[in-house]
KOLLUM-543421 format. One record per residue: chain; x, y, z of N, C-alpha, C in turn. Coordinates in steps of 0.02 Angstrom, whole numbers. Atoms other than C-alpha are relative to their C-alpha. Layout:
N
+-------+--------+--------+--------+--------+--------+--------+--------+--------+--------+
! chain !    n_X !    n_Y !    n_Z !   ca_X !   ca_Y !   ca_Z !    c_X !    c_Y !    c_Z !
+-------+--------+--------+--------+--------+--------+--------+--------+--------+--------+
!     A !      X !      Y !      Z !      X !      Y !      Z !      X !      Y !      Z !
...
+-------+--------+--------+--------+--------+--------+--------+--------+--------+--------+
END
This chain:
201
+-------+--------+--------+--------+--------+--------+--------+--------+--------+--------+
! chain !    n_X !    n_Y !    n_Z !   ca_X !   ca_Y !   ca_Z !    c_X !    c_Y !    c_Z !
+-------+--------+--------+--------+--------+--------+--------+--------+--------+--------+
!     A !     12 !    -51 !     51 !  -1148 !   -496 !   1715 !     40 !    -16 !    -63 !
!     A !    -61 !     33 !     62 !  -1102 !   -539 !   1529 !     55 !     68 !    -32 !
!     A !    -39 !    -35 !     33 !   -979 !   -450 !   1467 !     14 !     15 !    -76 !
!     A !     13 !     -5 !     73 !   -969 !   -365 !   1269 !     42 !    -48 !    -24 !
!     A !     -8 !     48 !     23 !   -936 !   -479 !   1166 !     68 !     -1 !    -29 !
!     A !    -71 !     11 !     10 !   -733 !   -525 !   1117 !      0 !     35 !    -64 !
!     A !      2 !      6 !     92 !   -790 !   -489 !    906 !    -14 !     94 !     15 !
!     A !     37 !    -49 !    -20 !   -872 !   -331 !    976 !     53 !     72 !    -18 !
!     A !    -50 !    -61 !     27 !   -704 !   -197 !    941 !     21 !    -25 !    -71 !
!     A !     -1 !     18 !     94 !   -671 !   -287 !    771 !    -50 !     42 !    -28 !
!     A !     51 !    -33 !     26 !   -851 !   -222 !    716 !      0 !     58 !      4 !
!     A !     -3 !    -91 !     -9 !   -823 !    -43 !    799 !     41 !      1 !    -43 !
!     A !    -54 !    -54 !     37 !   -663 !    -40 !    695 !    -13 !     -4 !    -62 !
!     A !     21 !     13 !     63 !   -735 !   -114 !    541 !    -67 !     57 !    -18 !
!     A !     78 !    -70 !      5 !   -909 !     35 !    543 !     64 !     44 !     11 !
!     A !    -48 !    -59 !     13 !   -749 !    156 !    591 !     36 !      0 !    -78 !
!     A !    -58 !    -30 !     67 !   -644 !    126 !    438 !    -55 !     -6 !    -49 !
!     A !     63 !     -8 !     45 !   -801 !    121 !    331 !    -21 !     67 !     11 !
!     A !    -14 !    -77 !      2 !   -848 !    290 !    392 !     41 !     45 !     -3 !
!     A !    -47 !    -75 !     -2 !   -718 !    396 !    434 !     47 !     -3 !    -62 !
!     A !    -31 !     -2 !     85 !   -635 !    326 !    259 !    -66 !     57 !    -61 !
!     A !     37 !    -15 !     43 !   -803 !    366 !    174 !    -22 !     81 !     17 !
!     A !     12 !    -67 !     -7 !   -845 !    540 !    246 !     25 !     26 !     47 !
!     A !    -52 !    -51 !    -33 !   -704 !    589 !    376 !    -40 !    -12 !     59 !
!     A !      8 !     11 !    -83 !   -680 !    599 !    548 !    -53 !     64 !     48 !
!     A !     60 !    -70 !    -31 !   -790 !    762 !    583 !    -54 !    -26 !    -10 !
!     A !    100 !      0 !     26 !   -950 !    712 !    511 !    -17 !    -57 !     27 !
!     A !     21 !     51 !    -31 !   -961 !    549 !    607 !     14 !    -16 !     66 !
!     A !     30 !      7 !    -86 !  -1019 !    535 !    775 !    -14 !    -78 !      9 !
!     A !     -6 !     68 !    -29 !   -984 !    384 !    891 !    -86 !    -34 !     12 !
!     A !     49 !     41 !    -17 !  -1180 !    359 !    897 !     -1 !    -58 !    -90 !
!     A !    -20 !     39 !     49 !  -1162 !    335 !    700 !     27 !   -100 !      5 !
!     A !    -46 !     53 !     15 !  -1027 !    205 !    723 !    -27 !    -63 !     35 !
!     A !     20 !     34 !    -50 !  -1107 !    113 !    843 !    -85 !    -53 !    -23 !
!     A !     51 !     13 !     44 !  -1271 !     86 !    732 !     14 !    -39 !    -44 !
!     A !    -31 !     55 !     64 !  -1173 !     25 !    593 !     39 !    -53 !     24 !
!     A !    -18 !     83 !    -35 !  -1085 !   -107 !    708 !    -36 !    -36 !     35 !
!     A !     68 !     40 !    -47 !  -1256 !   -154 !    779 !     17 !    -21 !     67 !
!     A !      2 !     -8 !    -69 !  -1206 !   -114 !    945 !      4 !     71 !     35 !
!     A !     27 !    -76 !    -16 !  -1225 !     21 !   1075 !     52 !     46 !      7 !
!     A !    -46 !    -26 !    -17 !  -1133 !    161 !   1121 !     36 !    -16 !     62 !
!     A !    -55 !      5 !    -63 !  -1078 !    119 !   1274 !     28 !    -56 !      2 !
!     A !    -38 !     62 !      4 !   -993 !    -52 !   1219 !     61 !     45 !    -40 !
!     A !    -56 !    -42 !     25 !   -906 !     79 !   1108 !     24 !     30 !     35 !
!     A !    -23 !    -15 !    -44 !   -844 !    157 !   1262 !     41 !    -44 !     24 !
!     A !    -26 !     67 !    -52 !   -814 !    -20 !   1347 !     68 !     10 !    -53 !
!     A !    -80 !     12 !     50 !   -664 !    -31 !   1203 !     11 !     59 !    -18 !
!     A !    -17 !    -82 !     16 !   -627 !    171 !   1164 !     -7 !     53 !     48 !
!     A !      5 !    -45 !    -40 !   -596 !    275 !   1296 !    -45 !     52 !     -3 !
!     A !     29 !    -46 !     45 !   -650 !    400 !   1163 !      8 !     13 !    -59 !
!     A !      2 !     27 !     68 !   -690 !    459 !    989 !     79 !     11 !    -27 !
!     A !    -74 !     -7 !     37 !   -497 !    509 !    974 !     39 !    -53 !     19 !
!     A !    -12 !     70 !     23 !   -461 !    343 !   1032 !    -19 !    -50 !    -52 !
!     A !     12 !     40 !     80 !   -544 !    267 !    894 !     38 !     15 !    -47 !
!     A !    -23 !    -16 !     60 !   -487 !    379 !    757 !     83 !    -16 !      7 !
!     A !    -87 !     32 !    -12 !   -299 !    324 !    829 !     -9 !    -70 !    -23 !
!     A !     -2 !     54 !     24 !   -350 !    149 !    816 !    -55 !    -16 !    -68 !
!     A !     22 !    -11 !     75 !   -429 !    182 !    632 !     66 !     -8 !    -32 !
!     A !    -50 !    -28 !     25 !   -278 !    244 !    582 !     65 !    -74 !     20 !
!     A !    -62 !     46 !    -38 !   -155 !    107 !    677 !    -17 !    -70 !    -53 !
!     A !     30 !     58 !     49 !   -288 !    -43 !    584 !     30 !      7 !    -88 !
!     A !    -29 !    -15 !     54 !   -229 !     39 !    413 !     57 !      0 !    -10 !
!     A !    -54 !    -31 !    -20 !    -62 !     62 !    457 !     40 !    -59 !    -48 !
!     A !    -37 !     83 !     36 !      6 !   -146 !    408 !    -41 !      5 !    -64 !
!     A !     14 !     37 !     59 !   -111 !   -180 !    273 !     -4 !     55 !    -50 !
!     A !    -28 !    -41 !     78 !    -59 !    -20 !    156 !     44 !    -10 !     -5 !
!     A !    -68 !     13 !     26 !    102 !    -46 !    164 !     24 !    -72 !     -8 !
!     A !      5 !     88 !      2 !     90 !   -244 !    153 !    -39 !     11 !   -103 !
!     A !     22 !    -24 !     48 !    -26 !   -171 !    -11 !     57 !     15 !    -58 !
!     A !    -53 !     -4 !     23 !    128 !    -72 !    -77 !     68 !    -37 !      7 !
!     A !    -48 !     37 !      2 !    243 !   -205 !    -51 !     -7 !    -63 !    -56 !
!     A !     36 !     59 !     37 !    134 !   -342 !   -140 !     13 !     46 !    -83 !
!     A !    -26 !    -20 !     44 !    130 !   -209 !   -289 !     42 !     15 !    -31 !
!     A !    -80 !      5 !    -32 !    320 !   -191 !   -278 !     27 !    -48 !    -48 !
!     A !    -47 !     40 !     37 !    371 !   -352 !   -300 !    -50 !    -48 !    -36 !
!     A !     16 !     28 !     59 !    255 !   -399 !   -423 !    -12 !      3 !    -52 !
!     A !    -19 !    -32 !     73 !    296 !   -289 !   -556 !     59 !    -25 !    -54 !
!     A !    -31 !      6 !     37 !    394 !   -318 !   -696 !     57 !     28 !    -12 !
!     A !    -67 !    -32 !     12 !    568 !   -257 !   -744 !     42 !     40 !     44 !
!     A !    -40 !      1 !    -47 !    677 !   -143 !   -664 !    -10 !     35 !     61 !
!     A !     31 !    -18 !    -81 !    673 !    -48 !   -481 !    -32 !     61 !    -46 !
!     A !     42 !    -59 !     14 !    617 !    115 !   -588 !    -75 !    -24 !    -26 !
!     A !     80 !     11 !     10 !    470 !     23 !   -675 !    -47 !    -24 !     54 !
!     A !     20 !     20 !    -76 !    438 !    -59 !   -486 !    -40 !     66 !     15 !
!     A !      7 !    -45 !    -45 !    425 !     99 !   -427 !    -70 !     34 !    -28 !
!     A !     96 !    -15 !     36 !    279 !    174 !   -560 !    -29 !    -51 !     -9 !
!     A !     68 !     51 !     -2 !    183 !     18 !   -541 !    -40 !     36 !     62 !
!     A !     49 !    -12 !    -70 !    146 !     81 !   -367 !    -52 !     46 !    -25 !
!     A !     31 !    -65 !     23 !     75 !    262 !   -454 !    -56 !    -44 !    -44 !
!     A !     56 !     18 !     64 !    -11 !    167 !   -598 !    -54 !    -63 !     48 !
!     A !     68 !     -7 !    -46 !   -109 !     68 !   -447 !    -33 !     33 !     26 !
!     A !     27 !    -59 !    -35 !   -140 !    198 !   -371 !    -47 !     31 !    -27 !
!     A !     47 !     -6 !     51 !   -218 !    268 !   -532 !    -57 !    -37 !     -3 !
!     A !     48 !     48 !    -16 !   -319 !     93 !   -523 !    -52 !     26 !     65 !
!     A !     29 !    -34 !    -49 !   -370 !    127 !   -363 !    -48 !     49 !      0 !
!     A !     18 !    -67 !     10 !   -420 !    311 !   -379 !    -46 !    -12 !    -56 !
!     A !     48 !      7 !     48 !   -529 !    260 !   -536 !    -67 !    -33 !     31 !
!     A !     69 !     22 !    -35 !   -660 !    162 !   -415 !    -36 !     42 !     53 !
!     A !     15 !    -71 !    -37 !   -801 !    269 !   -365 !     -3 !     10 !     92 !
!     A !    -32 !     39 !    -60 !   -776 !    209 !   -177 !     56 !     46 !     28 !
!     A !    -46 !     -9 !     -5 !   -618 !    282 !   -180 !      3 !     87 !     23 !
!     A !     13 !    -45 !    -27 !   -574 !    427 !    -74 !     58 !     40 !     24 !
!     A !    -70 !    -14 !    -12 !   -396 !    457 !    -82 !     47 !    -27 !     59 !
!     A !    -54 !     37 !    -10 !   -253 !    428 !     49 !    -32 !     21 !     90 !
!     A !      5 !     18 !    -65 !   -327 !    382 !    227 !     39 !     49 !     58 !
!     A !    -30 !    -18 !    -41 !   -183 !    445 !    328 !     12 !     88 !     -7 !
!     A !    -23 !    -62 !      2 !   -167 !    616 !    248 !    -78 !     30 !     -1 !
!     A !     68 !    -44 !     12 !   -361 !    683 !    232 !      2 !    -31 !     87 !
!     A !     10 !    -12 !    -75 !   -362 !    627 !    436 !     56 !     61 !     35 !
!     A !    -30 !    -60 !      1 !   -220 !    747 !    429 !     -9 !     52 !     -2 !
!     A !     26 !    -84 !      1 !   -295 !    890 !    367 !    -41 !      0 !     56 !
!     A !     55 !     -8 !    -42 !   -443 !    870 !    465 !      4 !     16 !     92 !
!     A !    -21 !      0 !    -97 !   -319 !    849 !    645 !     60 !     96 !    -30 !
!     A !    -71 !    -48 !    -10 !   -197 !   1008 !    565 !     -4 !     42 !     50 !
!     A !     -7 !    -29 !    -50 !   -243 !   1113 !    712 !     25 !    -20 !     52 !
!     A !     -4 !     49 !    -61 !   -202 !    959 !    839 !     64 !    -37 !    -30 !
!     A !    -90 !     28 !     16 !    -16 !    920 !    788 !     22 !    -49 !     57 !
!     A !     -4 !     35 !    -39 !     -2 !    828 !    951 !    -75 !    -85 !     15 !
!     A !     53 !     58 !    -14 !   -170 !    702 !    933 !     38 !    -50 !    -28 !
!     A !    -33 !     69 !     -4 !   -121 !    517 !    955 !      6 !      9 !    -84 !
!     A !     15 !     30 !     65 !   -188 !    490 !    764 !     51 !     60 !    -61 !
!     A !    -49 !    -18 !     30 !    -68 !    620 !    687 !     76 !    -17 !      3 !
!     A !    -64 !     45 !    -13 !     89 !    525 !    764 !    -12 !    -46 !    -43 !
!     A !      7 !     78 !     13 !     15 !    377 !    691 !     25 !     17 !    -65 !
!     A !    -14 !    -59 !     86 !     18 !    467 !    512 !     55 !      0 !     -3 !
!     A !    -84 !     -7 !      1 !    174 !    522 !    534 !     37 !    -51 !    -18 !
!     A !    -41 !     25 !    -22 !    239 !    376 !    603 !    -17 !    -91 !    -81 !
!     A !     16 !     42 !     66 !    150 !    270 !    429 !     35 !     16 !    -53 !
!     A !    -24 !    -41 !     67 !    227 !    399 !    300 !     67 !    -16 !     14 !
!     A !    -70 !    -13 !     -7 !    410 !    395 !    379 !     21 !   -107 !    -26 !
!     A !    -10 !     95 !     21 !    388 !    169 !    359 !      2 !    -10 !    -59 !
!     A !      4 !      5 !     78 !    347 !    191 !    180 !     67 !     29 !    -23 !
!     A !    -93 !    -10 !     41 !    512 !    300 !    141 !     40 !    -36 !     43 !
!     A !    -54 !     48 !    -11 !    616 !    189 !    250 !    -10 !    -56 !    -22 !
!     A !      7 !     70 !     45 !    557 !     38 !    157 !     24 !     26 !    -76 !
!     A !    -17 !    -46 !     75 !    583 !    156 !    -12 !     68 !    -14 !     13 !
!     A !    -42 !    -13 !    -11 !    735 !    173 !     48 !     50 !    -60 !    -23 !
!     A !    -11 !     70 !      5 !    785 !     -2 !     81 !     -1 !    -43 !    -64 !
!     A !    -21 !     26 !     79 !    739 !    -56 !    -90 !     46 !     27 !    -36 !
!     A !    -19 !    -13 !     41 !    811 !     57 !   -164 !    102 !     -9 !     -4 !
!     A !    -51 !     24 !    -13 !    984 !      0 !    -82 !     19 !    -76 !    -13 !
!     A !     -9 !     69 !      8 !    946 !   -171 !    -85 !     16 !    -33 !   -121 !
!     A !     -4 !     16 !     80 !    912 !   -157 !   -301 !     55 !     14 !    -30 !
!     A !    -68 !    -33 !     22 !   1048 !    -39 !   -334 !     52 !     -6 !     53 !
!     A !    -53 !      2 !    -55 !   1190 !    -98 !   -222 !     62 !     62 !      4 !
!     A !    -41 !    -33 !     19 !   1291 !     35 !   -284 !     -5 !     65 !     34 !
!     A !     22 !    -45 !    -13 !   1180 !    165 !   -223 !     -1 !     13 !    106 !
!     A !    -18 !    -23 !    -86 !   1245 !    265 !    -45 !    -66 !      6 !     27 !
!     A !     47 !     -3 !    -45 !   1128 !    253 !    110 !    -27 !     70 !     -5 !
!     A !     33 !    -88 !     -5 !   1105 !    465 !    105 !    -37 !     21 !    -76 !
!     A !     34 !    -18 !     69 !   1061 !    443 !    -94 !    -60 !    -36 !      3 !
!     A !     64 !     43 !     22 !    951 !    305 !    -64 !    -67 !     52 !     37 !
!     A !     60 !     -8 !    -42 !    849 !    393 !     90 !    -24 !     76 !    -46 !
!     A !     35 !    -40 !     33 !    846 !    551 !    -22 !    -44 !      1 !    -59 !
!     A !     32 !     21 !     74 !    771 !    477 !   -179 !    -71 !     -9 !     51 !
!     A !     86 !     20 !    -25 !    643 !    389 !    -70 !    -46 !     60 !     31 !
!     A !     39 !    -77 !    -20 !    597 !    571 !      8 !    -49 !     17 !    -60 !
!     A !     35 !    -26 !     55 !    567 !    620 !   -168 !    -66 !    -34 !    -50 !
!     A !     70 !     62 !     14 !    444 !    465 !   -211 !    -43 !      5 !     51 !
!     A !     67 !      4 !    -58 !    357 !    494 !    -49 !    -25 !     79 !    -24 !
!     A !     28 !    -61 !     40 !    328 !    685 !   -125 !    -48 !     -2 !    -36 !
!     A !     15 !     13 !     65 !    285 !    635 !   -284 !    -69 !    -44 !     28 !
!     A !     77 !     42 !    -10 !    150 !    498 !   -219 !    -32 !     43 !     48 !
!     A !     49 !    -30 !    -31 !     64 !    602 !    -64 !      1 !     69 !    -57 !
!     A !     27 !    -40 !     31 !     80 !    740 !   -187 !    -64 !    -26 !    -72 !
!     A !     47 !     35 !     52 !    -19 !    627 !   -324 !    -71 !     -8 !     67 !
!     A !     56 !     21 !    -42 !   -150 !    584 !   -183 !    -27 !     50 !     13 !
!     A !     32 !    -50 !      0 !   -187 !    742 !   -155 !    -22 !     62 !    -73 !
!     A !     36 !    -36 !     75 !   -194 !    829 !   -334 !    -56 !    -48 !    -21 !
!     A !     61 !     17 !     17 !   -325 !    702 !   -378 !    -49 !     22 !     52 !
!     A !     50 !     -8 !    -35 !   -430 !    716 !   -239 !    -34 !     83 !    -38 !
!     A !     49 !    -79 !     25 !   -431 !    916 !   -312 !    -31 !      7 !    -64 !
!     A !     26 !     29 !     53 !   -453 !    853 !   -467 !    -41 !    -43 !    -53 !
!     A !     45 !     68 !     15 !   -547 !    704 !   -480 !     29 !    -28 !    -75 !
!     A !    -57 !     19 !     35 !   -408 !    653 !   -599 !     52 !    -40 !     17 !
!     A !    -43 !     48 !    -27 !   -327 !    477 !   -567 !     71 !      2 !    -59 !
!     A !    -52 !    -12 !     30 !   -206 !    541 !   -712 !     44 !     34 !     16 !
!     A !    -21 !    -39 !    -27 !   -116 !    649 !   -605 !     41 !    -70 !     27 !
!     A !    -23 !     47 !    -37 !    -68 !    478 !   -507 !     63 !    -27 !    -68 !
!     A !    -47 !     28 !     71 !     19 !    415 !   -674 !     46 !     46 !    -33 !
!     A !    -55 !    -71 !      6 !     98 !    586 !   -713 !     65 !      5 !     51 !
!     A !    -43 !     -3 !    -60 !    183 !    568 !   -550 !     43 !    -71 !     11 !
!     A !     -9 !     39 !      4 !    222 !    383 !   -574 !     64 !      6 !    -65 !
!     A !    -34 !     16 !     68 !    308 !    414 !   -754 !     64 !     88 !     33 !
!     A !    -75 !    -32 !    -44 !    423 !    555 !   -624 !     33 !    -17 !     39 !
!     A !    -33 !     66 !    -57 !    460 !    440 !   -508 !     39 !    -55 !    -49 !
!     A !    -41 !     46 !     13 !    524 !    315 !   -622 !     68 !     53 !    -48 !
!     A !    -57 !    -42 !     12 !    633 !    457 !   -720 !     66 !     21 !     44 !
!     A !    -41 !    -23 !    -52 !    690 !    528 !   -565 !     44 !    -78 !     32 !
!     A !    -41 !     77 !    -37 !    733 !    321 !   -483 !     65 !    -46 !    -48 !
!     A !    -26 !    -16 !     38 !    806 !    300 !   -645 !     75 !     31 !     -9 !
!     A !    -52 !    -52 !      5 !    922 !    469 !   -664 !     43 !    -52 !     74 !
!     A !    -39 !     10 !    -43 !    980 !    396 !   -472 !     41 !    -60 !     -2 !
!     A !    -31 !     57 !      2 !   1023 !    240 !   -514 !     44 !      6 !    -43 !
!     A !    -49 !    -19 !     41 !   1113 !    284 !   -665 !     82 !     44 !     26 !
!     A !    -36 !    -39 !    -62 !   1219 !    396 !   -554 !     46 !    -35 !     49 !
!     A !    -31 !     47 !    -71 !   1259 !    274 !   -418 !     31 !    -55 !    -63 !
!     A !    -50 !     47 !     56 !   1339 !    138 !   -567 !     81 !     67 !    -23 !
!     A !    -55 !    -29 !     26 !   1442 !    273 !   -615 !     47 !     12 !     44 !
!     A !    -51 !    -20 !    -76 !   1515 !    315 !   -446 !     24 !    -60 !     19 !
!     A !    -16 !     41 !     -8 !   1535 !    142 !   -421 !     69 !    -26 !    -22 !
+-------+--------+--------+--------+--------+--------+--------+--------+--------+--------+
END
């Protein structure tokens, strides 16, 4: 008996993050997904227990290559860690300007689980948002050496604010200037801290 084919969960996850990015995890049904990876449902079984195993491993596939994303934008900005820091916002803006674009993956599967605080795919969330401010963090110790471990992890709190709060005022807005509003507070605010930490120094 042959068995589905090795490529065969690549394609489920590639028709998953194409849907449930493009119209959410409610409105798409595993027969959907299964159509658009030109295979059946029950190979989508053979690899997914179920559909909240998928939307966990949706969410897990996104997980490296956004923050591999915001790292690449990072360190290939220009000048100092505050202008670093609104490059990320003013891609983001980029981003958010293509019509494609559908805001921030990990937090609209959020709303959609807020009754289910315990589903795999809200850990995952979680456990994506808390990597981004401990990498925030990390830079922001590593640029400003000056700057204490409890100042750095609180600044980066306030950049992880500032951006899921930008990801979500556009979406209400359909205003990728909101992303750049929040970018040109983030570098004020990374800025004010760094200035701060030289002086204590």
């Amino acid at each position: 008996m042959k068995r589905p084919s090795s490529n065969a969960r690549d394609r489920i996850l590639t028709a998953a993050n194409k849907l449930f990015y493009a119209e959410g995890i409610r409105a798409v049904s595993l027969d959907t997904i299964a159509a658009k990876a030109g295979i059946t449902k029950k190979t989508v079984y053979y690899h997914f227990k179920s559909k909240d195993d998928l939307i966990e491993a949706y969410l897990v596939s996104r997980d490296q290559p956004n923050l591999e994303l915001f790292r690449t934008w990072f360190e290939a900005a220009d000048g100092a860690l505050p202008d670093k820091v609104q490059v990320i916002f003013q891609n983001i803006a980029a981003s958010a300007r293509h019509p494609k674009w559908k805001g921030c993956g990990f937090l609209r599967t959020a709303a959609e689980l807020a009754n289910m605080p315990g589903h795999p795919a809200m850990k995952v969330g979680a456990a994506h948002k808390k990597k981004f401010e401990a990498w925030m963090a990390e830079e922001f110790q590593a640029e400003g050496a000056e700057m204490a471990p409890d100042m750095a992890c609180d600044l980066a709190r306030h950049v992880v604010l500032l951006l899921d709060g930008a990801f979500s005022t556009i979406l209400v807005h359909r205003d990728a200037a909101y992303a750049e509003a929040a970018g040109e507070a983030a570098r004020v605010l990374v800025a004010g801290a760094v200035g701060r930490a030289s002086q204590r120094a």
